[in-house]
Structures are given as C-alpha cells and as structure tokens.
N, C-alpha and C positions, 0 to 999 in steps of 0.2 A: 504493500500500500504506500507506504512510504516512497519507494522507487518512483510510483507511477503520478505522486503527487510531483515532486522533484520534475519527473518528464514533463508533466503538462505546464507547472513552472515555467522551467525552461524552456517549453514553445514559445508560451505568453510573451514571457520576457522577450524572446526575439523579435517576433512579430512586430513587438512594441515598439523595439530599438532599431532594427533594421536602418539603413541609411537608403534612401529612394535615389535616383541617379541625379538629382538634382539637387540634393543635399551637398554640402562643402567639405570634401575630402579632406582629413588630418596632413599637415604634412610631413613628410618625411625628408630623412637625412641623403645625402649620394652615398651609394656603395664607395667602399674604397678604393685607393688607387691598386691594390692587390687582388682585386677582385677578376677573376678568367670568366672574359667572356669570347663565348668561342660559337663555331658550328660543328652539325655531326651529319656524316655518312654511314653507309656500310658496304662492305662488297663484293654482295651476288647482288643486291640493288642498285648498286651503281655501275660496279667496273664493266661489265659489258665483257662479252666472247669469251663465258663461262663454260669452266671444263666440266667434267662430267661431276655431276654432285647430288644430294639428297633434292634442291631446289632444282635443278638445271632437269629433274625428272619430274616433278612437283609442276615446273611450270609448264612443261607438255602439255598440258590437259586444260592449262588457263588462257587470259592473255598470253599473245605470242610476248616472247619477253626480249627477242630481237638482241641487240646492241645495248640492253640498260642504256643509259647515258654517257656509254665511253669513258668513263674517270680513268678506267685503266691507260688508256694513251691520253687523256686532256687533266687530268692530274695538276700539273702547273697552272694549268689555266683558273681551277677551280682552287688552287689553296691562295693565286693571285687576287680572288675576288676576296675572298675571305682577308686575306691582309691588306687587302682596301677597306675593307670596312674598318679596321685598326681593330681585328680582333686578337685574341693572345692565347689560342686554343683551336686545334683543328683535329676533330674527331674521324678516325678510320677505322677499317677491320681488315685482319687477316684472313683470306680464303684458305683455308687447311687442302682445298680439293686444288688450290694453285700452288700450294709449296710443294707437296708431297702426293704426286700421282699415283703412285704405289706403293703398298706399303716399304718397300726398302731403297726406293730414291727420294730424291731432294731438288726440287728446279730450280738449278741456280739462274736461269734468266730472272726468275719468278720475286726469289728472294732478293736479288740485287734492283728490283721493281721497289720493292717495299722499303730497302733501305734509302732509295731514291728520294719516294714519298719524306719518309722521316727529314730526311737531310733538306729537301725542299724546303718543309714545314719550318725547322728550324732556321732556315736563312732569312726565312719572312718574318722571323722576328716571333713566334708563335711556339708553342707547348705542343707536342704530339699525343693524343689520346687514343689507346691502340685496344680495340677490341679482338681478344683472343677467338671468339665466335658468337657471331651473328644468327645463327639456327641452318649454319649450312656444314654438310661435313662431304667428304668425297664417298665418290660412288662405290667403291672398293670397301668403305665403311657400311655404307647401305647395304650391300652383300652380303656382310657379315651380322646384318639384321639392327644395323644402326644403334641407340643407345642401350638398344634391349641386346646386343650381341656381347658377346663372355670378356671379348680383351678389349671391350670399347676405351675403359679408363684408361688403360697401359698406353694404346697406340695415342690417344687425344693428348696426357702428358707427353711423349714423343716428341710430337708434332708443338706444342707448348712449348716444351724446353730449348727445342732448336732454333725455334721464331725467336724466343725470347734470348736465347745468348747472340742473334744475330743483330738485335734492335736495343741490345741494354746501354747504358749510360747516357741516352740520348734527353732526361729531362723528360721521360714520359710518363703522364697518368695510365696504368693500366686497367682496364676491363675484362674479366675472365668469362662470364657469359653474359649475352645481353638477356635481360626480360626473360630468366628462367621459367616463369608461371608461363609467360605464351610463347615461351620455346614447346612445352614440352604438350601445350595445348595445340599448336603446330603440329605439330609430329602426330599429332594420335589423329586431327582434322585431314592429315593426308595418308594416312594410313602408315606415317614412319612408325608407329609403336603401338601394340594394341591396349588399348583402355583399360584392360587388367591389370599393365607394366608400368601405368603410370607411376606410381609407388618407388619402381627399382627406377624407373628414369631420372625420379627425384635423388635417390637416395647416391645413383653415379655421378649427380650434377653435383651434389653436394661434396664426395668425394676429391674430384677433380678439382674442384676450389680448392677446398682446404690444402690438397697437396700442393697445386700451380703456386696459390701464394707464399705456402714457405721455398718453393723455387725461385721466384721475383724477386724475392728480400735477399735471397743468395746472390744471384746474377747479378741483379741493379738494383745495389742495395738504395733506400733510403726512398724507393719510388711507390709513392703510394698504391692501392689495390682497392678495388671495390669489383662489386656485380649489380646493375642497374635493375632494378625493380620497376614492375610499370604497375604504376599506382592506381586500383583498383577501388572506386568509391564503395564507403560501408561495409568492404569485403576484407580490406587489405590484413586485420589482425588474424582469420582464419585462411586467407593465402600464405600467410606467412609459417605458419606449421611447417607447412612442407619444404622450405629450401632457407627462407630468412634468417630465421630464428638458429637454425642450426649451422648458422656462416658467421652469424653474427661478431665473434670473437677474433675472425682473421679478415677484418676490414679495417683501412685505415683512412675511407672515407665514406660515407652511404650516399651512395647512384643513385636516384629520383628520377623517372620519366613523370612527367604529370601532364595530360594533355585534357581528362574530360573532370567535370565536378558530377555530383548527384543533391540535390535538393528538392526543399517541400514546392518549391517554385518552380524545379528545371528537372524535369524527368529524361531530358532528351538524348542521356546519352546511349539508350538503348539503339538510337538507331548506330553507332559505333559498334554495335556487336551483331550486325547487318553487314558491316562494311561503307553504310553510308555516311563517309566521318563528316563530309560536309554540311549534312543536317546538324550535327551536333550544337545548340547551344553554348559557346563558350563560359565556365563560369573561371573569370582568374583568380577570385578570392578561398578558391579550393586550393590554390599554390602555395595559398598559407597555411592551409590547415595540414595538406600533405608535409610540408617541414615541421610542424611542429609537431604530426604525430611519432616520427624519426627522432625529430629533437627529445622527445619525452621519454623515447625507448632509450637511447643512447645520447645522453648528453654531451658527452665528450669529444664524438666523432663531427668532424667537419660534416658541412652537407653539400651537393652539387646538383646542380637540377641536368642532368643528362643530357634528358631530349626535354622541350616543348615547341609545340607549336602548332597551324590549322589547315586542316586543309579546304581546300576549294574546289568547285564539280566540273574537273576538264580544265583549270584557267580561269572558269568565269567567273562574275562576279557573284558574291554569293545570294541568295535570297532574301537574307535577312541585314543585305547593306554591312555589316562588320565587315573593317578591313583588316591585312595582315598588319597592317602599322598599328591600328589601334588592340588587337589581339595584344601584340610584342609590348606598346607600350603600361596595357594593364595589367598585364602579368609581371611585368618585371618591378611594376608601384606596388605589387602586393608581398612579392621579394626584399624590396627596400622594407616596407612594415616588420615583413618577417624579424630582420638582421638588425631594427631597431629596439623590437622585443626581446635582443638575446637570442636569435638561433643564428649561428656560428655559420651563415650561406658564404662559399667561399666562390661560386661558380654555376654557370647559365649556360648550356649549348643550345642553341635554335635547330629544330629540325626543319626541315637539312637545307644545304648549301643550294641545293638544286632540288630538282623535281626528280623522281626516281621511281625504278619498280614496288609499286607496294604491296609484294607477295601475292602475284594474282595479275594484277590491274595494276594499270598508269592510270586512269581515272581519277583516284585521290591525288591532290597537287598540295604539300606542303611548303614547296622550295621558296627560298628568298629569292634564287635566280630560276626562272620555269623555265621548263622545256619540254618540247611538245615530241616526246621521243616515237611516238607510234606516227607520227604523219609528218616530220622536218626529219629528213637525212644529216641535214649539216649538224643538228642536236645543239642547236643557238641556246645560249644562255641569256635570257631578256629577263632584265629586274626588276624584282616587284615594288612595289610603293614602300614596303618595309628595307630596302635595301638602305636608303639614305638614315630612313632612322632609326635602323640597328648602328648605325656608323654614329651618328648624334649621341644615342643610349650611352657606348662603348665609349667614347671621347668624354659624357659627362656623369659618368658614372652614376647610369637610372636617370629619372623622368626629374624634370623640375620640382621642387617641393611644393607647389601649390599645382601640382596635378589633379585630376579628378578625371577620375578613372567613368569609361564612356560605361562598362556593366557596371551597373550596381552592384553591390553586397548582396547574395544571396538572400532567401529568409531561410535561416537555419541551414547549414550545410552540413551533410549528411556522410562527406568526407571523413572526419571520424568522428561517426556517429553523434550521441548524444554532448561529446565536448565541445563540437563548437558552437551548439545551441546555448548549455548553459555558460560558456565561455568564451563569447565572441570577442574578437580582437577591438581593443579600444584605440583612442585617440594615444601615438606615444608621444 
C-alpha cells in the first residue's frame, strides 16, 4: 500500500512539475575543454566489398547491401570530415572475417588497412575508438555453428589478441562487443543461434570480455575498456542479468548507446522495434536518466554516450518537422545537466559519420554526412544541417546556457522506471 501511494505520489508530482516547451530552461555550464566528442562507424556497415561472414550471408536474403558506403577505400575522406568538425574521437570496428580468412592465416593487406585507419585518425589530431566486434564474425566461424560452436571463445581471443598487439599504444579507447543484448538478439533473429542457446551465447560473450580485457591492460597498458550497452527503456535492470552485471568489474569506463526514451506521454518507440526508427519520437531528457541510472550503479566509473542519434525515412524530411540539429542540440543540453548534477560524462559519439547499412536496409539515415548508397554510385557524402553544429557544439563545449531545448521534458520518464518520476532533475 505504501509502495502504490508513493507511485501515484510521484505521478502527481510530475504531472504537476513537468516543464511545457515553453517554459525557460535552467541553464547550464559548457562541458569541458577535456570533454571527447567524436563520431562512430562500424565495418560490415560501412566498409563495403565484404568477405565472407555471418552478415555478408545475413544480408542475402535482405536489402542488397552492395558496396556499404566504401569507408574501406574513402577512409580518409570520412575521418577528414570528422576532423572538420574539430572532433577528438573517431569510432571504428575491426572485421574478424577481414583479418583472419581462415582459421590459421592472417591478411596482412587487411591488417596494414586498419593500422592505416589508426594512424590517419591520429594525424587529424583525434583518439581512435576501436571496436573489437560489431555482431559480424567470418564464415568459417558460422560453420562451426557461430557462438553456439565448442572453440568459439579460443578462436575470437585469437583473432583479439593479434588485432590488439597490432593496434596497441596508439591512445585508443577500446570496445570489446558492441550492444551485447542485440548482438545476441541478432543472431537468434537470423537464425545465427537457436533460442535455447541464448543462455550459452551470453555466458561466451561474457567470457570473452573478461579475458580480452585483462589482455588490453597487458598489450596497451593504461587504455581504457568498456562494452556499449544499448539502453533499453524500463527494461534495462532485467537486461542487465545477462551480460552487464556480470562485466561489470572489468570496465574502466561504461559505453551508453541511448537513442529512444519510453514515457507516460511518448509511447512511440515501439515503432523502433518495427524497424521504423524514423517514427520514433525523440525524447532527449531520457539521456539523462540513462547516465544517471549507470551513475547510481557505478559511481566511480567515467560514462560515455557511445552512439546517439536519429534517423530519417530515405533522407527526407521527417514528418514530424524535428531536425538533426535540433535532435544533437537537445541531447547534448540534457548531457550538460547530466555532468552539472555530478555524473562524471566524459564523452558523446554521434551516430555515425555517414549514412550506412542498417542491418537489413539503407532506409534508416542517421548520418551527419548522407549518402544515398542504393541509387548514387559515386557514394557523395552531402551534409546534413547538423554538420555545422556538431562543429559549433565541439568548438563551445555544448549549447549556450540559456538554451531551451525544442522537446520538452517528458511527463515522467519511464527510462528508469519509477526514479525519474519521483526524482526529476531540477534547476542546477
């Protein structure tokens, strides 16, 4: 009884307090001059004239997936846009199915590829963020029945440890898997793993972490390590059973993707689990509840928002008029809140640099630079309206302090649960 007075409580209260978009947003501080803001890729969605692999069979059956958008040869081109904007972080992935074609070679074209990349990154004045895998493995791995096969762990450290003594000392953030909950929701949706084996696919992912990271601290010592979470509204404390919680102690910083909210006001991001992301409602004040629910498990640990960002249907403009400027600029005022309340945000990657395959379809467009990869050959990179002010953000460290954010404040966001009802962020 008690509980359920408290809940209705804390509905009331919100309702009451809510701020309407026409209310006058609190201001906030500039992030600091140490603060990484960067973009992120991956690449079987970007790099184009993939070899054989778990995805490269995966996408038979979908969208033709073509050339992806070539990063693998325009590479320069796209870590050039990125150090135009004066970012300080350039997110990439290792393709396991392009280092290691078989099990007992090693493509040194491939590998001398990847240290290219690094060495690029770092000329432009920029931090390399290397993701160990994206949910793609080689075909020779698929053979062997992918993460449900017997030497999955062994051959994946292998292929880990040899990427990593080829890429260590370079200043890089590492990523050991991306979005383990929809890796492994991936794999069972294409048949990589049958629905009984989720269990053991968890328990190999979990595995592999724990060992890859006390490898990293060996190789290149001092370089941070995480595995990026994709932040699941109202759900995220019972997702976390299965891989978070049991990683938890070999992080040395916690990965954030945050891209949709769930509230008493905004139901919409079901259509997200459609595929259709560009219906989605954006809510950016869920970017704050997602750090602070991290913050509250782990105080200690830095936080980093991964990936965020929107997409749009094909390019066009959306229906509901929200721009990518205005997306980037609210999310990152609810960021500034964050870091003024005491959560320790050290870092922002926008998703992504470009437009790219989104597992399936080119349909969804996130990129700051789009490209129209199913119908332009040349794979132009044409800037979106957010390109100037992700460059403004990054130069002034977050939005002016008399911003006010185009969403409103949710009514009660449902992000985690019942706290940020009876604990909505105040004026700091």
């Amino acid at each position: 009884m008690i509980t359920r007075v408290l809940t209705a409580f804390g509905l009331i209260a919100c309702l009451l307090s809510i701020p309407t978009a026409a209310t006058a947003a609190p201001g906030v501080p500039p992030l600091p001059d140490s603060f990484l803001w960067g973009v992120a890729s991956s690449g079987f969605q970007s790099e184009g004239a993939g070899p054989d692999s778990n995805w490269k069979r995966y996408a038979a059956t979908k969208e033709p997936y073509g050339n992806g958008v070539d990063f693998r040869n325009r590479y320069p081109e796209d870590i050039a846009l990125a150090a135009g904007m004066g970012l300080k972080v350039f997110r990439f992935g290792i393709e396991w199915a392009r280092v290691q074609p078989t099990p007992g070679s090693w493509n040194e074209t491939e590998l001398a590829y990847y240290e290219d990349v690094v060495r690029r990154i770092r000329a432009a004045g920029m931090r390399p963020m290397i993701t160990l895998d994206h949910w793609v493995y080689p075909g020779w791995v698929a053979d062997r029945g992918g993460w449900s096969g017997a030497g999955v762990v062994s051959d994946w450290l292998t292929y880990a440890r040899h990427v990593i003594h080829r890429l260590h000392g370079q200043g890089a953030y590492w990523i050991t898997f991306n979005e383990p909950t929809a890796y492994v929701q991936q794999e069972v949706t294409n048949g990589g793993v049958n629905p009984l084996l989720i269990p053991l696919m968890f328990d190999r992912l979990v595995t592999a972490h724990r060992s890859v990271y006390d490898v990293i601290h060996q190789l290149d010592p001092g370089a941070p390590v995480s595995s990026n979470v994709a932040f699941i509204p109202a759900a995220e404390g019972l997702v976390d059973l299965a891989f978070w919680n049991r990683i938890a102690d070999k992080l040395d910083y916690i990965g954030i993707d945050y891209y949709y909210g769930l509230s008493l006001d905004n139901w919409s991001a079901i259509h997200a689990a459609k595929g259709e992301f560009w219906k989605v409602d954006p809510q950016p004040d869920g970017i704050y509840h997602a750090l602070r629910y991290y913050h509250d498990r782990r105080p200690g640990l830095p936080l980093y928002i991964v990936e965020n960002g929107m997409s749009t249907d094909n390019g066009a403009p959306r229906a509901d008029g929200h721009t990518r400027s205005e997306h980037l600029r609210d999310h990152v005022y609810w960021m500034q809140r964050a870091r003024a309340d005491g959560m320790n945000v050290i870092g922002y990657n926008y998703w992504s640099i470009t437009d790219n395959y989104e597992w399936g379809s080119y349909r969804p467009r996130f990129g700051l630079y789009t490209v129209n990869a199913a119908t332009d050959p040349a794979l132009t990179r044409t800037p979106t309206d957010a390109v100037d002010t992700y460059r403004t953000i990054a130069a002034s460290g977050g939005v002016p302090s008399s911003y006010t954010p185009v969403k409103r404040q949710s009514v009660c966001s449902l992000v985690t649960l019942l706290t940020s009802c009876l604990f909505p962020p105040r004026a700091p």
